[in-house]
N, CA, C and O of each residue as an XYZ file, in Angstrom:
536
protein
N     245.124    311.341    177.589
C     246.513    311.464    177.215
C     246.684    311.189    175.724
O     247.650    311.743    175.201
N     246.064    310.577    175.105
C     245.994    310.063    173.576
C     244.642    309.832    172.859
O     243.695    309.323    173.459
N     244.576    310.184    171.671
C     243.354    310.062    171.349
C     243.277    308.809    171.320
O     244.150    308.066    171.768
N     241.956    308.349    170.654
C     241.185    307.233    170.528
C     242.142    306.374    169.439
O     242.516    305.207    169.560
N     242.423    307.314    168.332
C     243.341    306.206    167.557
C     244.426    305.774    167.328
O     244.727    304.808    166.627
N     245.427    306.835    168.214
C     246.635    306.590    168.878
C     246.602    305.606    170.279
O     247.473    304.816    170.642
N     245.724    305.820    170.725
C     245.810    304.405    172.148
C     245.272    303.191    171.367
O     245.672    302.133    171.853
N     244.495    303.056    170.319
C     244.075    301.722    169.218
C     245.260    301.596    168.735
O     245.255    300.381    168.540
N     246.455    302.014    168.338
C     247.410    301.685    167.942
C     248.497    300.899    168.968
O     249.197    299.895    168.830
N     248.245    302.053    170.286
C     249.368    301.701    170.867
C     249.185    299.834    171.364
O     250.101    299.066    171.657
N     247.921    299.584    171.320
C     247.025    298.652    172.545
C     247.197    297.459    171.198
O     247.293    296.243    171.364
N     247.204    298.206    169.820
C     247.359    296.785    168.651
C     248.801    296.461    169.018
O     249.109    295.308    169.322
N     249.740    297.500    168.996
C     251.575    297.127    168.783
C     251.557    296.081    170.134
O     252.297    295.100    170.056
N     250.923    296.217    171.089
C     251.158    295.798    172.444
C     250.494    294.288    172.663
O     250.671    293.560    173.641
N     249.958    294.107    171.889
C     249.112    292.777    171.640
C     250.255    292.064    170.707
O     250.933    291.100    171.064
N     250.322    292.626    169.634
C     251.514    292.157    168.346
C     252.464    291.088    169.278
O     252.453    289.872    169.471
N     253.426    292.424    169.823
C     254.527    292.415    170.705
C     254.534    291.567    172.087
O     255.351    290.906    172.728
N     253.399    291.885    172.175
C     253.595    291.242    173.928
C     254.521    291.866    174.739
O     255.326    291.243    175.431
N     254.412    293.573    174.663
C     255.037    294.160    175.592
C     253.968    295.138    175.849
O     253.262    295.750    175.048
N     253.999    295.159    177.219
C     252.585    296.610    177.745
C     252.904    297.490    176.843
O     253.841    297.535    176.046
N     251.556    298.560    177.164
C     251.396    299.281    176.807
C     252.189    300.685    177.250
O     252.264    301.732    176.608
N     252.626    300.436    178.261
C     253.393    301.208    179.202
C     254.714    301.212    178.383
O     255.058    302.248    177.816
N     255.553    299.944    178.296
C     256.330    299.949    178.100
C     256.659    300.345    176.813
O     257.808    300.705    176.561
N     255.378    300.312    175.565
C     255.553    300.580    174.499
C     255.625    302.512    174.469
O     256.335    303.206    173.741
N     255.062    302.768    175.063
C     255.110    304.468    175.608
C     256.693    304.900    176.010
O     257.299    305.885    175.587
N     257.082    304.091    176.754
C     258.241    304.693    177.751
C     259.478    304.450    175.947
O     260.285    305.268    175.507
N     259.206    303.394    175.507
C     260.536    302.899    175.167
C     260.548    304.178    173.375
O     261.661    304.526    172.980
N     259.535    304.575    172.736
C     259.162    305.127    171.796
C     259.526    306.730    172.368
O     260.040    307.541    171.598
N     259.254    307.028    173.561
C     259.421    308.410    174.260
C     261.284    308.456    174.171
O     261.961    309.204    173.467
N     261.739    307.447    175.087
C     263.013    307.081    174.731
C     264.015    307.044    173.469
O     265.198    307.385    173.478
N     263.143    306.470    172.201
C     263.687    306.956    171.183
C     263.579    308.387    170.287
O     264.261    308.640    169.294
N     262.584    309.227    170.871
C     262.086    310.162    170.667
C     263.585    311.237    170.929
O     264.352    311.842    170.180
N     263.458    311.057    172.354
C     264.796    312.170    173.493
C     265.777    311.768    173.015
O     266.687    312.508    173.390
N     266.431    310.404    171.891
C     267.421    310.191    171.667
C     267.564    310.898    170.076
O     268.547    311.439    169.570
N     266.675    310.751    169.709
C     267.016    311.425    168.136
C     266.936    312.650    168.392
O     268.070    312.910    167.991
N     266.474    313.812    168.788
C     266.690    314.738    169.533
C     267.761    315.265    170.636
O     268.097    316.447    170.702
N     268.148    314.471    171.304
C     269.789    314.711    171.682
C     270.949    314.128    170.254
O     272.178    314.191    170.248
N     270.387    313.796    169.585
C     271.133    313.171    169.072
C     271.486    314.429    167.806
O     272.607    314.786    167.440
N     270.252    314.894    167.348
C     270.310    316.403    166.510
C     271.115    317.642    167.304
O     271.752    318.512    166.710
N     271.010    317.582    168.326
C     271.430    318.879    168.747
C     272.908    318.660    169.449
O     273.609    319.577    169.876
N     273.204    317.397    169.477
C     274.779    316.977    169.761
C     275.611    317.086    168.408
O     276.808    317.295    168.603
N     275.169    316.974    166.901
C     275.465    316.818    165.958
C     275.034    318.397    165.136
O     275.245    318.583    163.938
N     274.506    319.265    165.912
C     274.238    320.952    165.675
C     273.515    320.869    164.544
O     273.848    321.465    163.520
N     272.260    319.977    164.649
C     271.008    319.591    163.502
C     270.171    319.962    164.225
O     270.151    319.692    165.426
N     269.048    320.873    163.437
C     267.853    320.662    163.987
C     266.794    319.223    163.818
O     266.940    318.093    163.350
N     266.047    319.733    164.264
C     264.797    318.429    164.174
C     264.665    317.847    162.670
O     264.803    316.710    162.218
N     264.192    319.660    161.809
C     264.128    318.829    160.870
C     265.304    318.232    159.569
O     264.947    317.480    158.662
N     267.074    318.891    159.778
C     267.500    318.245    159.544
C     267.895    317.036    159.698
O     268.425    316.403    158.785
N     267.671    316.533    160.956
C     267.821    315.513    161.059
C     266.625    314.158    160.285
O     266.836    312.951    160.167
N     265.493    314.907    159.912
C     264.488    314.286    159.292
C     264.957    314.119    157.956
O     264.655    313.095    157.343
N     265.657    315.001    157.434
C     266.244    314.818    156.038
C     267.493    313.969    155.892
O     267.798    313.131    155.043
N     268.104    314.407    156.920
C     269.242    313.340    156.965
C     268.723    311.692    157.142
O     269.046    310.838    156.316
N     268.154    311.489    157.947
C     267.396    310.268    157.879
C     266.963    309.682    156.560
O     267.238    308.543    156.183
N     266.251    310.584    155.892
C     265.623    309.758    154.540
C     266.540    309.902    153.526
O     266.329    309.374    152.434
N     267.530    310.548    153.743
C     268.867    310.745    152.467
C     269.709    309.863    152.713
O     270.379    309.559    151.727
N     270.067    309.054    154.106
C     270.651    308.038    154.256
C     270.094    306.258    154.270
O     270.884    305.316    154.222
N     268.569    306.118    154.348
C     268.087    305.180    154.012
C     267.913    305.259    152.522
O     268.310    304.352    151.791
N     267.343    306.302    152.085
C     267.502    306.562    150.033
C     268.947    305.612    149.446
O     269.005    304.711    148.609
N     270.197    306.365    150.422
C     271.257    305.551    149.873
C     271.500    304.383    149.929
O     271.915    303.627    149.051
N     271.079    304.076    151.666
C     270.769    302.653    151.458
C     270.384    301.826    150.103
O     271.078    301.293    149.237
N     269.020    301.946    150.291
C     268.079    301.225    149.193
C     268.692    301.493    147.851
O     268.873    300.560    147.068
N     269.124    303.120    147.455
C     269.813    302.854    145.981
C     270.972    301.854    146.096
O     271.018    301.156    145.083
N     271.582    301.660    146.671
C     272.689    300.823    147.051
C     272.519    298.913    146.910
O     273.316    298.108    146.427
N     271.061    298.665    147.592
C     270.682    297.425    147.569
C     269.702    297.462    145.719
O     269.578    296.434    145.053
N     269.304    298.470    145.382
C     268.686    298.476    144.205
C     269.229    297.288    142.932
O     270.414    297.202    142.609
N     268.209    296.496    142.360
C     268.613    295.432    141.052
C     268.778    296.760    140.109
O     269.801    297.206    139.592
N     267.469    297.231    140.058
C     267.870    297.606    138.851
C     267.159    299.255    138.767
O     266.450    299.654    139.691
N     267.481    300.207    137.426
C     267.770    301.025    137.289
C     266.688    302.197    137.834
O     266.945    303.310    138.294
N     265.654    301.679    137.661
C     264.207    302.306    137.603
C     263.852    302.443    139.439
O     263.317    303.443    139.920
N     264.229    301.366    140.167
C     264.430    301.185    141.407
C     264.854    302.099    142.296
O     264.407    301.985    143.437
N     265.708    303.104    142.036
C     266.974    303.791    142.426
C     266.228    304.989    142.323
O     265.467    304.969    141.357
N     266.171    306.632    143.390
C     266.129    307.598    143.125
C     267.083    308.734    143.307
O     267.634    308.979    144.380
N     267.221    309.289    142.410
C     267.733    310.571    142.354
C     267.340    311.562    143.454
O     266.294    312.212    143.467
N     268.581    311.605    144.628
C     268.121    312.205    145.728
C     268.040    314.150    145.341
O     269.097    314.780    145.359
N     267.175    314.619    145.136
C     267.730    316.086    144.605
C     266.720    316.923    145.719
O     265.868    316.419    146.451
N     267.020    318.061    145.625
C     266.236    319.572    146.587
C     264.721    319.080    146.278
O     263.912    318.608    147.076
N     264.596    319.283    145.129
C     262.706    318.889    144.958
C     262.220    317.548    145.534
O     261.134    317.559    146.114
N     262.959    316.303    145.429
C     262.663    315.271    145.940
C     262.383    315.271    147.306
O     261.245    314.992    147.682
N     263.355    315.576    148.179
C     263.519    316.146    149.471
C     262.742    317.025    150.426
O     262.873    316.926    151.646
N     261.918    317.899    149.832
C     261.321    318.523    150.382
C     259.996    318.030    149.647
O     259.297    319.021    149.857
N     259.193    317.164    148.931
C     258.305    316.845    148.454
C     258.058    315.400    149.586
O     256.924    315.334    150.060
N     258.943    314.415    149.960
C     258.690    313.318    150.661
C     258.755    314.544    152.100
O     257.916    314.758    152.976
N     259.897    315.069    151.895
C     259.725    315.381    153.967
C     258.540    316.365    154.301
O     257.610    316.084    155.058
N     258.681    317.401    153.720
C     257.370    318.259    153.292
C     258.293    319.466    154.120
O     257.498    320.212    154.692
N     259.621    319.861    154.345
C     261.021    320.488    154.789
C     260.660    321.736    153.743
O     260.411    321.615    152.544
N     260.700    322.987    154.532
C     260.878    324.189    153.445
C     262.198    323.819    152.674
O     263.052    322.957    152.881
N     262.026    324.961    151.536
C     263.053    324.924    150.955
C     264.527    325.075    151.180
O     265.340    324.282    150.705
N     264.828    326.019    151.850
C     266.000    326.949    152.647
C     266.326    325.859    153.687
O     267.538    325.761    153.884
N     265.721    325.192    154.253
C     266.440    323.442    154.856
C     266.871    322.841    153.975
O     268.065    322.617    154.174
N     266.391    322.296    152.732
C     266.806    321.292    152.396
C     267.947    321.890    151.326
O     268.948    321.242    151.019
N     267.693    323.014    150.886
C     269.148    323.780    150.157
C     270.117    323.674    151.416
O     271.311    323.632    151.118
N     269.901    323.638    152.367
C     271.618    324.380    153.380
C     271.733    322.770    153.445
O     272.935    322.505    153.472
N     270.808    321.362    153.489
C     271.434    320.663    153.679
C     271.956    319.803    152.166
O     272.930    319.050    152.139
N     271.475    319.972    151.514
C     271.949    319.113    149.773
C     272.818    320.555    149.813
O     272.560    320.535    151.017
N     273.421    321.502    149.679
C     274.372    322.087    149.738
C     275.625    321.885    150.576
O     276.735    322.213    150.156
N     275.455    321.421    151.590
C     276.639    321.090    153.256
C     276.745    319.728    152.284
O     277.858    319.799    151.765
N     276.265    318.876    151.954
C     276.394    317.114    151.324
C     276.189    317.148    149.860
O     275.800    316.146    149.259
N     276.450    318.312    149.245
C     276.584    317.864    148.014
C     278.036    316.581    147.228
O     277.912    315.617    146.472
N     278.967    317.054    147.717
C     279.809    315.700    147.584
C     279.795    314.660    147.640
O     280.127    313.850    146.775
N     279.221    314.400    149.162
C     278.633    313.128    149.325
C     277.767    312.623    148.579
O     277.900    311.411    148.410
N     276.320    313.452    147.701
C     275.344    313.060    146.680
C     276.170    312.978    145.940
O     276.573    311.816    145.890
N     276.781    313.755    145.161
C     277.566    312.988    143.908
C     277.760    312.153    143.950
O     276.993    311.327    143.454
N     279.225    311.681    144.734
C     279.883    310.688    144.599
C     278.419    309.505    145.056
O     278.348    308.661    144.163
N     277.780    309.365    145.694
C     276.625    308.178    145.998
C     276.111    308.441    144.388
O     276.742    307.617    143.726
N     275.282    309.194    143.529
C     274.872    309.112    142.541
C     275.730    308.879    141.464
O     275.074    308.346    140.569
N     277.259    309.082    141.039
C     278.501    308.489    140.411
C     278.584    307.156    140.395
O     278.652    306.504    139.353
N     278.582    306.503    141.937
C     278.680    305.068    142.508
C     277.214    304.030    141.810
O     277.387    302.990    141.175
N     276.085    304.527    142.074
C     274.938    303.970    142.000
C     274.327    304.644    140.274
O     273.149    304.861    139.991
N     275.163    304.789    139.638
C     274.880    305.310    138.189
C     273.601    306.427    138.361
O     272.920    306.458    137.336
N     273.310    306.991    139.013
C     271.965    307.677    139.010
C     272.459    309.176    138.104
O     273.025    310.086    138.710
N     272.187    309.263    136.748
C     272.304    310.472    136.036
C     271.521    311.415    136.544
O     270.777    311.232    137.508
N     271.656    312.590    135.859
C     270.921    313.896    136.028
C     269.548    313.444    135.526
O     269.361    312.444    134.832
N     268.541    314.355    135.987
C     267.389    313.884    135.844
C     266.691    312.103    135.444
O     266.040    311.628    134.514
N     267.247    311.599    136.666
C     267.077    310.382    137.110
C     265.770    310.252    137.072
O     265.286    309.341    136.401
N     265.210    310.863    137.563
C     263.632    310.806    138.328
C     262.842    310.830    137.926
O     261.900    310.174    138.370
N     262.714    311.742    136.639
C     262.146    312.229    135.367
C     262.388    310.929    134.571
O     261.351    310.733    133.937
N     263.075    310.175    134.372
C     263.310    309.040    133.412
C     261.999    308.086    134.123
O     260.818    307.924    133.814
N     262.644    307.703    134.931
C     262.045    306.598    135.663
C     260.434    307.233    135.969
O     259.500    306.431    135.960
N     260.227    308.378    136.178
C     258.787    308.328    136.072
C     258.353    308.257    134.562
O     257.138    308.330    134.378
N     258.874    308.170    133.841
C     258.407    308.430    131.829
C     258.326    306.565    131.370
O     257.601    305.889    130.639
N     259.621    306.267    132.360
C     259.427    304.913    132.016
C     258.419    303.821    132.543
O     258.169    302.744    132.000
N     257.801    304.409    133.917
C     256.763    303.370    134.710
C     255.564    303.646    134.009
O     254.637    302.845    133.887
N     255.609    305.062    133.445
C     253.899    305.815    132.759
C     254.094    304.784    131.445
O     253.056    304.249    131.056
N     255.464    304.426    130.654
C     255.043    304.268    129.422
C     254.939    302.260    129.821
O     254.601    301.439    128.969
N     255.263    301.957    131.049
C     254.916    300.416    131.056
C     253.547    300.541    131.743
O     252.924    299.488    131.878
N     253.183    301.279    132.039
C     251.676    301.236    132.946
C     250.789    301.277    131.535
O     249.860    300.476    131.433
N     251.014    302.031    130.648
C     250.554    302.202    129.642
C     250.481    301.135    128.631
O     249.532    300.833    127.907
N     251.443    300.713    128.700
C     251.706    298.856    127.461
C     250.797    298.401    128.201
O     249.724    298.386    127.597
N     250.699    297.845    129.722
C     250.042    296.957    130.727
C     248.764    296.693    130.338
O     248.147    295.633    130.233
N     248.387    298.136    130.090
C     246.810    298.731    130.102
C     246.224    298.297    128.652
O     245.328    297.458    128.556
N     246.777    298.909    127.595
C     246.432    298.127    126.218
C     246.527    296.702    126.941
O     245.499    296.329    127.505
N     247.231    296.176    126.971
C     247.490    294.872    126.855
C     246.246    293.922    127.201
O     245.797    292.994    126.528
N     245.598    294.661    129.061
C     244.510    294.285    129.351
C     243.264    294.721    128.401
O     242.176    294.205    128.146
N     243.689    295.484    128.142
C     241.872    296.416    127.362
C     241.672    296.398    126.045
O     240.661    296.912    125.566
């Protein structure tokens, strides 16, 4: 029923937990049929609902974010680079919620090419770091 390193997983969580193995099956299957009724009650497919998921924990975390570098710029390329979502998904959905991204990126200061900063800025402190050691 499962390979070798999916039943090593299931048999570690179940040791962790101290709930069978059974039960760790039934209750994961359970959340499975629920995010899945839960897409098609809400007229999402599977994998919007995969995008919706990580666009609403993103806001989360930009939301709890200190500080600037912390925070990402939720955009089409981002989106389909973490979910691995063709393109034509993640356009119909950052198109249907573009308002909502604004106003979250307005709220949480995240400018246009956010992402691009913050990667220029970790390369140029990875870079001080590195002299520093060498």
């Amino acid at each position: 029923f499962f390979n070798d390193d999916n039943f090593a997983k299931i048999s570690a969580a179940s040791k962790a937990s101290g709930m069978t193995t059974e039960s760790i099956v039934v209750s994961g299957a359970i959340k499975y049929a629920e995010l899945l009724m839960g897409a098609k009650k809400d007229n999402r497919t599977l994998t919007d609902t995969k995008i919706h998921k990580l666009v609403t924990e993103t806001m989360g975390a930009n939301e709890d974010a200190k500080d600037w570098w912390d925070k990402i710029e939720i955009t089409k390329g981002w989106i389909s680079k973490v979910t691995g979502s063709n393109r034509k998904n993640v356009n119909n959905y950052v198109d249907t919620h573009k308002a909502t991204l604004d106003a979250h990126h307005a709220k949480c200061e995240i400018e246009l090419d956010h992402n691009r900063k913050v990667f220029n800025y970790n390369r140029k402190m990875n870079n001080a770091k590195a002299n520093e050691e060498g």
